[in-house]
MOPAC internal coordinates of N, CA, C and O (Angstrom, degrees):
PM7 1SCF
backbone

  N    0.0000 0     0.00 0     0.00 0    0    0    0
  C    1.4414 1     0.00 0     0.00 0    1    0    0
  C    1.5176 1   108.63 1     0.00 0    2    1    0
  O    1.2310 1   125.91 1   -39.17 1    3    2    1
  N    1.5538 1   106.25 1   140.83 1    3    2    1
  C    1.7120 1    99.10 1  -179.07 1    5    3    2
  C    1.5152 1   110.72 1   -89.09 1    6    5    3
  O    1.2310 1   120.25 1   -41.13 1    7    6    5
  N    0.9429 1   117.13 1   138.87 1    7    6    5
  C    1.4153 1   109.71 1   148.19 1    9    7    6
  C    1.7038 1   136.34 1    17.18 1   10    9    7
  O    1.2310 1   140.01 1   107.10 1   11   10    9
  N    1.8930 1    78.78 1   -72.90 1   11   10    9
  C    1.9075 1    96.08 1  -176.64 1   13   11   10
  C    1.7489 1   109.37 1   -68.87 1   14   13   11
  O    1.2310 1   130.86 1   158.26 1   15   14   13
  N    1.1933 1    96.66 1   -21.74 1   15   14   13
  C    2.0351 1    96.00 1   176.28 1   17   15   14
  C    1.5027 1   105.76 1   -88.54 1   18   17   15
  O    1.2310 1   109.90 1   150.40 1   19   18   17
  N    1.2962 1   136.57 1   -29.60 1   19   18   17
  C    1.4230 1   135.84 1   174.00 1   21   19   18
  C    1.7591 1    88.38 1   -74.32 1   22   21   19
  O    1.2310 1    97.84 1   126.08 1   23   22   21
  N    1.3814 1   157.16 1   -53.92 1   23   22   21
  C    1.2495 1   153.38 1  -119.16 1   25   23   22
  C    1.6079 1    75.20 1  -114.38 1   26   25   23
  O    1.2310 1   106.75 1   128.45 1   27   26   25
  N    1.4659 1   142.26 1   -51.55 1   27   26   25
  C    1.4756 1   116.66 1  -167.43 1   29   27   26
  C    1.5832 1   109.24 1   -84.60 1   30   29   27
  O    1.2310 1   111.04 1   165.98 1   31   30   29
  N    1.2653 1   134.47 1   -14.02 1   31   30   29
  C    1.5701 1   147.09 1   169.51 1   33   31   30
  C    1.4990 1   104.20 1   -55.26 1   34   33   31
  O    1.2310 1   119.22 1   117.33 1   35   34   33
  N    1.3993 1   119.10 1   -62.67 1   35   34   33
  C    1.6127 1   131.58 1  -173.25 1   37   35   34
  C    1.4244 1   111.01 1  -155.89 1   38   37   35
  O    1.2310 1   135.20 1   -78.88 1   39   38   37
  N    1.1220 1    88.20 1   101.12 1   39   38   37
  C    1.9765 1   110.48 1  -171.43 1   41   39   38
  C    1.6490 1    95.64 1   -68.38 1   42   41   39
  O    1.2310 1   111.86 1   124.32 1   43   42   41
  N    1.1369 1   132.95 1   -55.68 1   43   42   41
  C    1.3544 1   153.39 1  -167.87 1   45   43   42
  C    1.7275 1   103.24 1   -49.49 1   46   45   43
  O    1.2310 1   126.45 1   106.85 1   47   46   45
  N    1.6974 1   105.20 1   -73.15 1   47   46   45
  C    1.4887 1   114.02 1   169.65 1   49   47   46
  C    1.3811 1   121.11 1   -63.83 1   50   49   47
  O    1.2310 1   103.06 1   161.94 1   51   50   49
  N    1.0577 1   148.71 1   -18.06 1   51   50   49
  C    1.4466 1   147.26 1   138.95 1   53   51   50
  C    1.0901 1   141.18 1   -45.07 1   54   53   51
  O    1.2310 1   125.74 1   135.37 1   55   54   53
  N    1.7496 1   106.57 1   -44.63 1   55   54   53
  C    1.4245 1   108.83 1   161.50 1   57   55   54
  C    1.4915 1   119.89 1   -77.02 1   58   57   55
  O    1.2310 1   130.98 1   165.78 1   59   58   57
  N    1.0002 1    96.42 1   -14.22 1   59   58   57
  C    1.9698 1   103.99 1  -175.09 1   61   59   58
  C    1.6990 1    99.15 1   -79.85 1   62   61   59
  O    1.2310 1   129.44 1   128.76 1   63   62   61
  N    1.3306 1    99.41 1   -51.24 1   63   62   61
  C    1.6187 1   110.33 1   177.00 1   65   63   62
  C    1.7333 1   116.91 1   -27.36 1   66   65   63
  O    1.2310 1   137.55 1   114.50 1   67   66   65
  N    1.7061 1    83.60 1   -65.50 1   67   66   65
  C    1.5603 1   112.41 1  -171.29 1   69   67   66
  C    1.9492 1   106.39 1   -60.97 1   70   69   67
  O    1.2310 1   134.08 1   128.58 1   71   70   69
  N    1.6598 1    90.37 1   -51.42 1   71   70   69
  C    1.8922 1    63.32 1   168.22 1   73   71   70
  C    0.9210 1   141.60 1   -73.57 1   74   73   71
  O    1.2310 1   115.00 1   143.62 1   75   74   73
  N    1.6714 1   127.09 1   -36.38 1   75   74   73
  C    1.0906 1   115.59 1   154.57 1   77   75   74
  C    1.5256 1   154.88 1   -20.46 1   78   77   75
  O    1.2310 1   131.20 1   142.97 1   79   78   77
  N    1.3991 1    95.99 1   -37.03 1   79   78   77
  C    1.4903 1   104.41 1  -169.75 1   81   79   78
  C    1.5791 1    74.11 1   -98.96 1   82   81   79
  O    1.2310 1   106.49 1   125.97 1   83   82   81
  N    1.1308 1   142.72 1   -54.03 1   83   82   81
  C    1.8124 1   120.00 1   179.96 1   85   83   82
  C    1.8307 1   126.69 1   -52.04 1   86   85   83
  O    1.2310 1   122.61 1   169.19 1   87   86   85
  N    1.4527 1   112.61 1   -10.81 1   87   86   85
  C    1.4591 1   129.43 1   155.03 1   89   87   86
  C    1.1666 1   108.50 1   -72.78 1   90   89   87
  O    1.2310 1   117.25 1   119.62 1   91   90   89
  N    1.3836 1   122.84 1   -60.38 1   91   90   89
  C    2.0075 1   124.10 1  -172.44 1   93   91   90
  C    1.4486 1    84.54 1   -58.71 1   94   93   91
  O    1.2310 1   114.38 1    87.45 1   95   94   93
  N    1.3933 1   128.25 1   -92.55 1   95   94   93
  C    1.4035 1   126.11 1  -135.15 1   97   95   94
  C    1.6250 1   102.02 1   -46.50 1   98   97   95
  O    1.2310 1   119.72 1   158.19 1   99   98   97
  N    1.5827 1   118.15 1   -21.81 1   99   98   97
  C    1.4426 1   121.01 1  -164.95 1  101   99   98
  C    1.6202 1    95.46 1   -77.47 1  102  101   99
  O    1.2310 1   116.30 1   129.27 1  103  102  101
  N    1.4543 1   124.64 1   -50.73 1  103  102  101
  C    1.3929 1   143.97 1   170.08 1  105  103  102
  C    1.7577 1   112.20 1   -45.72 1  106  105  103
  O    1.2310 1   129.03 1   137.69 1  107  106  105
  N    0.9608 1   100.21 1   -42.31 1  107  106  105
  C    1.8087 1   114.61 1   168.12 1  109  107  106
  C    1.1261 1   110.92 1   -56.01 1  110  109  107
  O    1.2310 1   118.59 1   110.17 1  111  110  109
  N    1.6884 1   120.29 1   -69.83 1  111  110  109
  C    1.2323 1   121.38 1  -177.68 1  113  111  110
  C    1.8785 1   118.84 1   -48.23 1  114  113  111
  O    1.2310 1   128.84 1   118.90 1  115  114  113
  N    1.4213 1   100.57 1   -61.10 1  115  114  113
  C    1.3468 1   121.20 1   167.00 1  117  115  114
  C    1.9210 1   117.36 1   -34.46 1  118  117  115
  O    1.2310 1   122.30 1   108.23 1  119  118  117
  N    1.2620 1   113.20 1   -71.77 1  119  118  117
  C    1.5789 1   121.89 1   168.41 1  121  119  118
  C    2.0529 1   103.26 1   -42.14 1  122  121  119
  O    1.2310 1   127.04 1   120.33 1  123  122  121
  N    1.4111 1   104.06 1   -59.67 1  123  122  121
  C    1.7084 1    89.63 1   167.73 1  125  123  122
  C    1.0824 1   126.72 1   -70.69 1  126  125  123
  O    1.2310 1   109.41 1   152.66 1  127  126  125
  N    1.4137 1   137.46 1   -27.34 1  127  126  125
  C    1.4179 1   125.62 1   149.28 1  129  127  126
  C    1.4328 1   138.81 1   -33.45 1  130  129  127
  O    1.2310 1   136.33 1   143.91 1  131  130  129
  N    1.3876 1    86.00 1   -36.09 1  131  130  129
  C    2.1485 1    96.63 1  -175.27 1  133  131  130
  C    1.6533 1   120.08 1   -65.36 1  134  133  131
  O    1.2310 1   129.94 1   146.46 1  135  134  133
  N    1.4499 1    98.44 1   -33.54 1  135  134  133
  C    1.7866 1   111.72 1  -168.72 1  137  135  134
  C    1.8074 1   100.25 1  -100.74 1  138  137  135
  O    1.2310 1   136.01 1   -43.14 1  139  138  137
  N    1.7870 1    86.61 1   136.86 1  139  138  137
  C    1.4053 1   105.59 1   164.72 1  141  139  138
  C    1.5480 1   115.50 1   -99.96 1  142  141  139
  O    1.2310 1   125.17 1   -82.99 1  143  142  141
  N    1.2511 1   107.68 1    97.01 1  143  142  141
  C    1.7296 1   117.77 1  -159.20 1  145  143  142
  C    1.5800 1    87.26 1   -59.73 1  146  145  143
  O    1.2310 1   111.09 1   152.90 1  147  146  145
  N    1.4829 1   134.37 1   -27.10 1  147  146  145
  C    1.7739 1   107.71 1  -145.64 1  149  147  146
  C    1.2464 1    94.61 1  -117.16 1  150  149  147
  O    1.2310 1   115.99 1  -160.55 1  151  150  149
  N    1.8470 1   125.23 1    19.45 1  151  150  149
  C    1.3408 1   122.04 1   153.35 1  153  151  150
  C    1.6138 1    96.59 1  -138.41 1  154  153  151
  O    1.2310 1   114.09 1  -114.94 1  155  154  153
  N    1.2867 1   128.79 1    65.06 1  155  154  153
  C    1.3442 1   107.59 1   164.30 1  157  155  154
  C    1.6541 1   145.57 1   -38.70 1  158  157  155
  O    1.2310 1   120.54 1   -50.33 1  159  158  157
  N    0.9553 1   116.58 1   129.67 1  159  158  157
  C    1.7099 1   113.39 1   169.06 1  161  159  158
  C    1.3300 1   115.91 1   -73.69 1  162  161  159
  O    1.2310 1   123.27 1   -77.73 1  163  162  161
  N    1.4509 1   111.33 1   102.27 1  163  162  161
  C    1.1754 1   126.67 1   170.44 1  165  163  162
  C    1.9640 1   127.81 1   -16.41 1  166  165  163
  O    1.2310 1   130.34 1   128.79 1  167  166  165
  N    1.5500 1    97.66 1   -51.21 1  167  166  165
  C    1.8743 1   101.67 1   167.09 1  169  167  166
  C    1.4863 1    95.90 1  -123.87 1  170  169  167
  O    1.2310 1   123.95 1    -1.16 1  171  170  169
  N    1.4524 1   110.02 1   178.84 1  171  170  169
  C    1.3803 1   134.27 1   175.12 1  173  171  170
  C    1.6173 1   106.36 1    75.60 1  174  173  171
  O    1.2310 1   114.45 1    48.58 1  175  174  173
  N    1.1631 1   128.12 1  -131.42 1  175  174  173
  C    1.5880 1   146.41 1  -171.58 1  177  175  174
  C    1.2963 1    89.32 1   -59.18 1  178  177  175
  O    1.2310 1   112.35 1   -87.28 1  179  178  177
  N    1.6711 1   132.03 1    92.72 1  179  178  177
  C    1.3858 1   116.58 1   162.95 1  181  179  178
  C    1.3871 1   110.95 1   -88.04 1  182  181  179
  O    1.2310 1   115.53 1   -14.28 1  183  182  181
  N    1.2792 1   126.09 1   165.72 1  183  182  181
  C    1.4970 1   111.80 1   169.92 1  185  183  182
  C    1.7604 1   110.15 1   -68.68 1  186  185  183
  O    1.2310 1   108.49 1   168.30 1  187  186  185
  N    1.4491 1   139.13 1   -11.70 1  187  186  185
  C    1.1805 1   135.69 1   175.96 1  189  187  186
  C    1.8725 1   112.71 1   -78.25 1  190  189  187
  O    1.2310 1   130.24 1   153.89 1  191  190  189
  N    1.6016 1    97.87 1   -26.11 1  191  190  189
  C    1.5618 1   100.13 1   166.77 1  193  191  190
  C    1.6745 1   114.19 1   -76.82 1  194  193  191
  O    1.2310 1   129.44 1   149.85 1  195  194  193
  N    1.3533 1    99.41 1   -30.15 1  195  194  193
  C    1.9624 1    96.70 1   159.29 1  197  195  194
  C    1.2436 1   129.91 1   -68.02 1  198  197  195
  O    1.2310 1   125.12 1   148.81 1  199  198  197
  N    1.5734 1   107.77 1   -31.19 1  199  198  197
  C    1.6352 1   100.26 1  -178.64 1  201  199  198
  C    1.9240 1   107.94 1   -58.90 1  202  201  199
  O    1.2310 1   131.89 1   115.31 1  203  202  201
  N    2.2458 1    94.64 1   -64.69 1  203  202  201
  C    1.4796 1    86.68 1  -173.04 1  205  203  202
  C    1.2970 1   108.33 1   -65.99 1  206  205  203
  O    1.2310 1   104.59 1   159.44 1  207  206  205
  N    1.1212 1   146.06 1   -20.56 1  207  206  205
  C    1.7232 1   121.85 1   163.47 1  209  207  206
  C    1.9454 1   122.14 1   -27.17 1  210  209  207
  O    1.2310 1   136.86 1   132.72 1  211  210  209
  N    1.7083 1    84.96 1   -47.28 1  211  210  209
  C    1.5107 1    83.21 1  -168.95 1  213  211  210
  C    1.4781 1   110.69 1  -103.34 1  214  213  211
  O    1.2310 1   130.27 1  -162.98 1  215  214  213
  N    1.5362 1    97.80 1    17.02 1  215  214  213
  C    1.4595 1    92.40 1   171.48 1  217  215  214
  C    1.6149 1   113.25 1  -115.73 1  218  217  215
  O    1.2310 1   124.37 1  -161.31 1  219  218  217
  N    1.1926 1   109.22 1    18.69 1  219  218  217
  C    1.7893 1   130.91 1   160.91 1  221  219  218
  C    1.4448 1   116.09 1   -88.44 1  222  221  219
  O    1.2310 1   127.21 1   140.53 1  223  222  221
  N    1.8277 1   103.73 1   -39.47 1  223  222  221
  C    1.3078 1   100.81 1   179.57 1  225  223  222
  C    1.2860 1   103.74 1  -102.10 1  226  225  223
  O    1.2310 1   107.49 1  -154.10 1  227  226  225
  N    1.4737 1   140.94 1    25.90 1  227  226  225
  C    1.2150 1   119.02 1   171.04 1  229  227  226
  C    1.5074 1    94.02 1  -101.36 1  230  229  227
  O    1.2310 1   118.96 1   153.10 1  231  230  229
  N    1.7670 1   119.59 1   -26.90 1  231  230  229
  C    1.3816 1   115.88 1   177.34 1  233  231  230
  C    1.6875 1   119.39 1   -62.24 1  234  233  231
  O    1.2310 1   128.57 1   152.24 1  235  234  233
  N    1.6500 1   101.10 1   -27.76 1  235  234  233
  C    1.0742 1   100.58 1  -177.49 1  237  235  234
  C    1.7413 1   120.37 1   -79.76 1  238  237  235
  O    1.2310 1   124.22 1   143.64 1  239  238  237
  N    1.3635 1   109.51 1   -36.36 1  239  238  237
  C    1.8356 1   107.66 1   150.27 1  241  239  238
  C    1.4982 1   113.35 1   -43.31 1  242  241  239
  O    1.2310 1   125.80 1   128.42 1  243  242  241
  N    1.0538 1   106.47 1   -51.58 1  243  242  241
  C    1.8986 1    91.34 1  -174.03 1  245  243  242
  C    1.6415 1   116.66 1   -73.47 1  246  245  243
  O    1.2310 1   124.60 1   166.39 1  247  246  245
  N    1.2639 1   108.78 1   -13.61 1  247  246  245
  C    1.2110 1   101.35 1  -162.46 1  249  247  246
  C    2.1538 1    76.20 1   -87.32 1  250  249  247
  O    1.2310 1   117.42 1   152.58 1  251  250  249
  N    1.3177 1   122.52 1   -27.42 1  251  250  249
  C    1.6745 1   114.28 1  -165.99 1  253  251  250
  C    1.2757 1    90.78 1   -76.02 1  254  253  251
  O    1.2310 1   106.29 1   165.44 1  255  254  253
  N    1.7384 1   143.08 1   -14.56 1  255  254  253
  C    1.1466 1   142.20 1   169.30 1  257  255  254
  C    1.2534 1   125.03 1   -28.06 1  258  257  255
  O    1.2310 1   134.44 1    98.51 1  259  258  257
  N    2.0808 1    89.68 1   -81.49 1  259  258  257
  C    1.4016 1   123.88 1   164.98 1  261  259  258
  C    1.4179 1   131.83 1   -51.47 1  262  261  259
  O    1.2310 1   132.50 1   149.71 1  263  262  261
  N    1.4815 1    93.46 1   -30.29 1  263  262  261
  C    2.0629 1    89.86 1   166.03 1  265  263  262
  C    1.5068 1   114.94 1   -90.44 1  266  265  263
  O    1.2310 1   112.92 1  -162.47 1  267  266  265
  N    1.9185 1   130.97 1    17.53 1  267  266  265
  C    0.9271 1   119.52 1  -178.49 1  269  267  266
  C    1.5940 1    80.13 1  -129.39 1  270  269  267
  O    1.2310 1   112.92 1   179.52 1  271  270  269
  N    1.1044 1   130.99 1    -0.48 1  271  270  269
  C    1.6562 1   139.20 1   150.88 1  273  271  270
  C    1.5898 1   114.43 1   -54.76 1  274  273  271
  O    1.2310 1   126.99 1   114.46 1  275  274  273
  N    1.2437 1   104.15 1   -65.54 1  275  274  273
  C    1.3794 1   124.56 1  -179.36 1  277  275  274
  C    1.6510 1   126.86 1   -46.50 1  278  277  275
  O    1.2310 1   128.22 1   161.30 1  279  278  277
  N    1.5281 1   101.77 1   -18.70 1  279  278  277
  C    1.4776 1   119.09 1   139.54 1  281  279  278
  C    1.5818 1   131.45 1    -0.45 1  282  281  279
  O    1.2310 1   146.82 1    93.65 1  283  282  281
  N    1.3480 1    65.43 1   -86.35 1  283  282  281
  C    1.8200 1    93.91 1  -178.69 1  285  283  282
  C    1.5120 1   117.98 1   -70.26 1  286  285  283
  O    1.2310 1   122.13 1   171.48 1  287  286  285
  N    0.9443 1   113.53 1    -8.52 1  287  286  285
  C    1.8675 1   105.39 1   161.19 1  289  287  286
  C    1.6372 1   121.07 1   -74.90 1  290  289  287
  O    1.2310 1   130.05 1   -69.68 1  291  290  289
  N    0.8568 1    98.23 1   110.32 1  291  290  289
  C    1.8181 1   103.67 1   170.68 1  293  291  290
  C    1.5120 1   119.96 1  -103.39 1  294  293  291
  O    1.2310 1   123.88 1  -150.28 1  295  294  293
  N    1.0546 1   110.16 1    29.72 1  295  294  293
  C    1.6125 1   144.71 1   178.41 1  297  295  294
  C    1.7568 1   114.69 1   -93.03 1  298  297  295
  O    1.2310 1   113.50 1   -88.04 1  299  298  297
  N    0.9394 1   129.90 1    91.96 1  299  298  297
  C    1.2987 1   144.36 1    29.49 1  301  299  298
  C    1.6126 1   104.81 1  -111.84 1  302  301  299
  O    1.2310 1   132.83 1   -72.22 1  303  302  301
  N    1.3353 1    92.81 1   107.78 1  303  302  301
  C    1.8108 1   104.38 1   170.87 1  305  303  302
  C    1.5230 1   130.78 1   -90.06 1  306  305  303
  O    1.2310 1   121.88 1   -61.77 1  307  306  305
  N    1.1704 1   114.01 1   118.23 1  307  306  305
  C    1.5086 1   104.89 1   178.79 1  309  307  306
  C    1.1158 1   133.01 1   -47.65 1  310  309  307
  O    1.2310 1   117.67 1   -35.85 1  311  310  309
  N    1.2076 1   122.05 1   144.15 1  311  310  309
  C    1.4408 1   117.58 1   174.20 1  313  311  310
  C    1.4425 1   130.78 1   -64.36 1  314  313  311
  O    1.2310 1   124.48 1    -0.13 1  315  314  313
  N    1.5155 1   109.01 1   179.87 1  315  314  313
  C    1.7141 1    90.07 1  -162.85 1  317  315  314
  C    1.8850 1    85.29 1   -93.56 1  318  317  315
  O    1.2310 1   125.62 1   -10.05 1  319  318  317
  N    1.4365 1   106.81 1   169.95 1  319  318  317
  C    1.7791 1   112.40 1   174.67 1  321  319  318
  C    1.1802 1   116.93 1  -125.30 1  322  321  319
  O    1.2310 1    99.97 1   -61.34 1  323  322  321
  N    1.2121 1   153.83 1   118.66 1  323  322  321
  C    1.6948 1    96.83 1     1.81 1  325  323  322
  C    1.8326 1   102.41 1   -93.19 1  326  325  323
  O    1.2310 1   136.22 1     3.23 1  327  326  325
  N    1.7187 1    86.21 1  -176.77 1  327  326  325
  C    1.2961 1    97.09 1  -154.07 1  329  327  326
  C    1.7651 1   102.47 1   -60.87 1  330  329  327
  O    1.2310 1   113.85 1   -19.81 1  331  330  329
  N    1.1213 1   129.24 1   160.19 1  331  330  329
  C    1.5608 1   121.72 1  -176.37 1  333  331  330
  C    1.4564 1   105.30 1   -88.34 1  334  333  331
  O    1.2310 1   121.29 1   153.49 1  335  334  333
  N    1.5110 1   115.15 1   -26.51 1  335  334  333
  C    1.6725 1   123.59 1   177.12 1  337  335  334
  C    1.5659 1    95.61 1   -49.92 1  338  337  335
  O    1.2310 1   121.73 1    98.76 1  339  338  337
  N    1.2883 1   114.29 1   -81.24 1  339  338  337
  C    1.6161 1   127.96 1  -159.10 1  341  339  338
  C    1.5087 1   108.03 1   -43.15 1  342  341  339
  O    1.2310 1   113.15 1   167.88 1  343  342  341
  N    1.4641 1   130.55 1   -12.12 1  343  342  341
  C    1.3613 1   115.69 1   168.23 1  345  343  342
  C    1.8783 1   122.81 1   -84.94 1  346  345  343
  O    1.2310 1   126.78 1  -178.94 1  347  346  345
  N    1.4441 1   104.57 1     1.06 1  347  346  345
  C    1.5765 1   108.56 1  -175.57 1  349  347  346
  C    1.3926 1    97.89 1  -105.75 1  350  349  347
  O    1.2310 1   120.10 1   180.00 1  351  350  349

């Protein structure tokens, strides 16, 4: 599904979608910026509190993926009214 069919379905949830995951990935970059992996600090900001940091928000982009994926199902669709059989 593109974009422009998730963006004309729910203008509201798309753009919210879209920033979000442009805050995480910005938050991603940022959280790996902070740590010096090849002298760690023993307490506080370890680099292992950076990995799972960014491995919550990378789940959490995919999971904002799949709900702007989820779009594209038109499953379970109503039927048409009345039925088109019952007129033959």
């Amino acid at each position: 599904m593109s974009l422009t069919d998730a963006f004309e379905r729910s203008r509201t949830l798309t753009v919210g979608l879209l920033v979000a995951i442009a805050w995480l990935v910005f938050s991603v970059a940022r959280v790996l910026g902070q740590f010096d992996y090849w002298a760690p600090e023993p307490a506080g900001m370890t680099p292992e509190a950076g990995v799972i940091g960014v491995l919550v928000m990378a789940a959490t982009i995919l999971f904002a993926t799949l709900v702007l994926g989820a779009f594209e199902s038109d499953e379970p669709a109503p039927e048409a009214w009345p039925p088109e059989d019952a007129a033959e």
